[in-house]
Structure formats: C-alpha cells, structure tokens
N, C-alpha and C positions, 0 to 999 in steps of 0.2 A: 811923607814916607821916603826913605832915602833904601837906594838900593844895595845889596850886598853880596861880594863874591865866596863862593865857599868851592873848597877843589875837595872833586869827589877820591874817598881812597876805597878802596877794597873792588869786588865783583858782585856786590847784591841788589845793584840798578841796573847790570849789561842787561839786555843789549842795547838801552834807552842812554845811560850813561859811563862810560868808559873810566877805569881807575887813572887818576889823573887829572881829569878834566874840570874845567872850572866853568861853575854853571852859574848865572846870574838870578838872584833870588830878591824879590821885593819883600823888604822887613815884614814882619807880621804884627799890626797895632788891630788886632780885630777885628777886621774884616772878614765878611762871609769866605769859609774857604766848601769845597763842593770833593765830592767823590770822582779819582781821577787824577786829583792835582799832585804834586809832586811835592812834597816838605822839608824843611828843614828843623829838627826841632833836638831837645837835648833828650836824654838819654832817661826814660824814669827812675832809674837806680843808679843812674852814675852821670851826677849832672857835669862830669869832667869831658864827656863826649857827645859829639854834637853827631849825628845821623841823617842820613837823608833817605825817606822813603816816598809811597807812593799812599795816598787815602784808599782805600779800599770801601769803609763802612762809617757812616755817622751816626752815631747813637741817640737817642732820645734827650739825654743828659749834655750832648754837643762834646762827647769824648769820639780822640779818631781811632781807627783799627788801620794800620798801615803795614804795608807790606812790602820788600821787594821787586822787582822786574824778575828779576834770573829766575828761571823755570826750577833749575836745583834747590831742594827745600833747605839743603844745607851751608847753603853761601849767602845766608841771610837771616841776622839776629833783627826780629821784626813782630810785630803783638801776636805773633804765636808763640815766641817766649815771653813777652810781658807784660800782652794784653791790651786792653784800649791806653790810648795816652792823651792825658789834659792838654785842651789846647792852650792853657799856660805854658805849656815845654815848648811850642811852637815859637820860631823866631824867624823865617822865615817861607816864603812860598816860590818856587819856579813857575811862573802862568807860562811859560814859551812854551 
C-alpha cells in the first residue's frame, strides 16, 4: 500500500480538519475500515470529485454512511444528501 496526500478544501471536517490542509491518507485495497475513521472516497454522482468525510454507520451490505465534523448541517454535502456510499468509491483512509 503506498500512501497518499490529499489537501482538504472547504469547512465540512472543521474543527478535526482545516480548509487547506494536507492530510496523509493510506490507499484503500480492502481492508477493514471501522466506524470513526476518516475517508477519502469519490463523490457517488460525480466521480469528478474526491470528498473527505468521516464513517458514521456500516451497513449490513459493507455500505458507509458518512458525515462531516462541522456541527452546521449546512456546510456539508454528506449521505444525508446521498445516502450510504460503496466502499468501491473509497480510495483512501486517514488512521492518524
């Protein structure tokens, strides 16, 4: 597994991650990932953008429910608009 930098943009991780900042993320080749963890994965309607959220809930079926940090519900496009997401969109994880 090779590791990968991705730089966070927007306010829907504050106050865990700042817009800007460049967070180090281990590739995703299938390995267990756990409720907690912080993700990187593409976008399920718009595989042009890559998002970074947090797992929230694992489903039965091994789909994630993932959310933002920011307490504001509206600085964060996250599975309350588009639901669970296939850990196929996943590409990578932050364990730090």
């Amino acid at each position: 597994m090779k590791n990968i930098q991705v730089v966070v943009s927007g306010h829907s991780m504050w106050p865990v991650l700042d817009d800007g900042q460049v967070i180090e993320c281990e590739e995703y080749v299938g390995q267990e990932l756990f409720i907690g963890e912080i993700i990187v994965f593409l976008h399920p309607f718009n595989s042009n953008l890559t998002i970074i959220k947090r797992i929230q809930k694992i489903n039965q079926e091994g789909d994630l429910w993932v959310v933002g940090d920011n307490p504001d519900p509206t600085s964060s496009e996250d599975s309350h608009n588009f639901g669970f997401v296939s850990k196929n969109n996943v590409l990578g994880i932050n364990r730090g």
